[in-house]
C-alpha positions as a Markdown table, in Angstrom:
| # | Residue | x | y | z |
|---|---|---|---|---|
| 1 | Unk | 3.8 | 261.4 | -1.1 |
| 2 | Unk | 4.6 | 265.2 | -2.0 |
| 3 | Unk | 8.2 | 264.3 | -0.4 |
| 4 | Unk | 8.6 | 261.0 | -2.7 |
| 5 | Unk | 7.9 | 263.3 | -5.6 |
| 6 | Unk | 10.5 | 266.0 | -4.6 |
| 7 | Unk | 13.2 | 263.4 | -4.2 |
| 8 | Unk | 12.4 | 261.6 | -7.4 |
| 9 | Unk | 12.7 | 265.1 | -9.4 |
| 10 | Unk | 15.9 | 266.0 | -7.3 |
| 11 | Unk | 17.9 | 262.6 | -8.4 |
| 12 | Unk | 16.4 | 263.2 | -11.8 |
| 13 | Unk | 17.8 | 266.8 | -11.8 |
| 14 | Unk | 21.2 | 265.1 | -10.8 |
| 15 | Unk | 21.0 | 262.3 | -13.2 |
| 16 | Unk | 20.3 | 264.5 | -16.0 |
| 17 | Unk | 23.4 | 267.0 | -14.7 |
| 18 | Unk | 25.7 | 263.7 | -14.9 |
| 19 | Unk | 24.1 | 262.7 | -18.3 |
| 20 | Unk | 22.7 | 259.5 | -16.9 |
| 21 | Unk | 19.0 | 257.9 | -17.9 |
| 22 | Unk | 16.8 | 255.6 | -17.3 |
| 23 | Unk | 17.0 | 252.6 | -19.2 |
| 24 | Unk | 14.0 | 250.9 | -21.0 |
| 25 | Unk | 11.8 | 252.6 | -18.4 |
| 26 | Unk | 8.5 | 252.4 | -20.5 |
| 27 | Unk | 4.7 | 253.4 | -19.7 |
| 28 | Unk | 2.0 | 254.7 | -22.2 |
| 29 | Unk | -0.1 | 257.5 | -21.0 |
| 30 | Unk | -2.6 | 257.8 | -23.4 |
| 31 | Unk | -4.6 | 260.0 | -22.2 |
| 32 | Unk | -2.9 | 263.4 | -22.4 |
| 33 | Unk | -5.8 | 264.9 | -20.6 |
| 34 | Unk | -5.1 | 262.9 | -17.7 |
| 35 | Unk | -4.9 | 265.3 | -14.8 |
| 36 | Unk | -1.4 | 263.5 | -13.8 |
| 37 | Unk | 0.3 | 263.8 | -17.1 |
| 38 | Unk | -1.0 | 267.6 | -17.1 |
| 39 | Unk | 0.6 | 268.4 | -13.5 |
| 40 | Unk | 3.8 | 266.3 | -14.8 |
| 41 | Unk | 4.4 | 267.9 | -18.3 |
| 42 | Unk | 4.1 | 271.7 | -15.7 |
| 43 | Unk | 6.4 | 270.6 | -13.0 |
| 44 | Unk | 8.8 | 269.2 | -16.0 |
| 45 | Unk | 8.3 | 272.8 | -18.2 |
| 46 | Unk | 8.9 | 274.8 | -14.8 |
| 47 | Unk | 12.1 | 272.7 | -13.9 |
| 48 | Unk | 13.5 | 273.0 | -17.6 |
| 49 | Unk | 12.8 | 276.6 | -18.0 |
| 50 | Unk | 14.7 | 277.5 | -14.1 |
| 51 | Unk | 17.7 | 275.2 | -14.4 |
| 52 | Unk | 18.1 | 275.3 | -18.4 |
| 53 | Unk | 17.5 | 271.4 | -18.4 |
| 54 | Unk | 15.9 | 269.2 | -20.7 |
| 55 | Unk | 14.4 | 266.2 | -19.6 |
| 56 | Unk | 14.1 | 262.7 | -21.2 |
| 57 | Unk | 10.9 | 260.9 | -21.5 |
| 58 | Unk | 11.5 | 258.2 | -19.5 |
| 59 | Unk | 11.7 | 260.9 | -16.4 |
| 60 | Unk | 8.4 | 262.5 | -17.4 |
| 61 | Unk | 6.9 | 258.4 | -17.0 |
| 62 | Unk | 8.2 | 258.0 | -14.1 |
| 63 | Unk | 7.1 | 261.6 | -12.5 |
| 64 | Unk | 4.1 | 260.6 | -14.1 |
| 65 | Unk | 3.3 | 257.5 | -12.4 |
| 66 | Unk | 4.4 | 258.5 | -9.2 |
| 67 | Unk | 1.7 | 261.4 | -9.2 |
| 68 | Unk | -0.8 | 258.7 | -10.7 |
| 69 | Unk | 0.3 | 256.3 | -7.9 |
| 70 | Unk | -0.4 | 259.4 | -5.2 |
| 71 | Unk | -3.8 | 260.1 | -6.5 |
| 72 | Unk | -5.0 | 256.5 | -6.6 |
| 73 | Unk | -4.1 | 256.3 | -3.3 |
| 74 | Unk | -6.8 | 256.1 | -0.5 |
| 75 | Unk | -6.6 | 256.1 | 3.2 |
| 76 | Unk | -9.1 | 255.1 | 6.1 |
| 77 | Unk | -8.8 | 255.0 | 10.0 |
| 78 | Unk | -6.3 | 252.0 | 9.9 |
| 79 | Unk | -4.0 | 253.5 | 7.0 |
| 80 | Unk | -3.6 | 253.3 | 3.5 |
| 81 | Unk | -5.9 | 250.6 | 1.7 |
């Protein structure tokens, strides 16, 4: 999962370098406390500040859903369930 997150944020990088965006890519995270929009909004911050980037909110929902997506995730004996 940690390498679906790393390629998302590297096409995001090169989207934003080419001044592309998502379009109509909406979620609501409500809860700002959410561990996953935390970790997002730090990876996003760190990002900006190291390659002088500034990144659109429809990025930060989808980063943001992808960690939510990798912590909802369970696995067993026979795989992921």
């Amino acid at each position: 999962m940690v390498q679906n997150v790393l390629i998302h944020l590297m096409l995001s990088i090169k989207r934003i370098n080419k001044d592309l965006e998502w379009k109509q890519f909406k979620v609501n995270f409500s809860d700002s406390d959410n561990v996953e929009v935390i970790v997002a909004e730090r990876i996003i911050r760190r990002i900006e500040e190291e390659m002088n980037i500034c990144f659109p909110p429809d990025e930060f929902a989808y980063l943001t859903l992808l960690l939510v997506a990798k912590n909802n995730a369970t696995f067993d004996v026979n795989g992921i369930s």
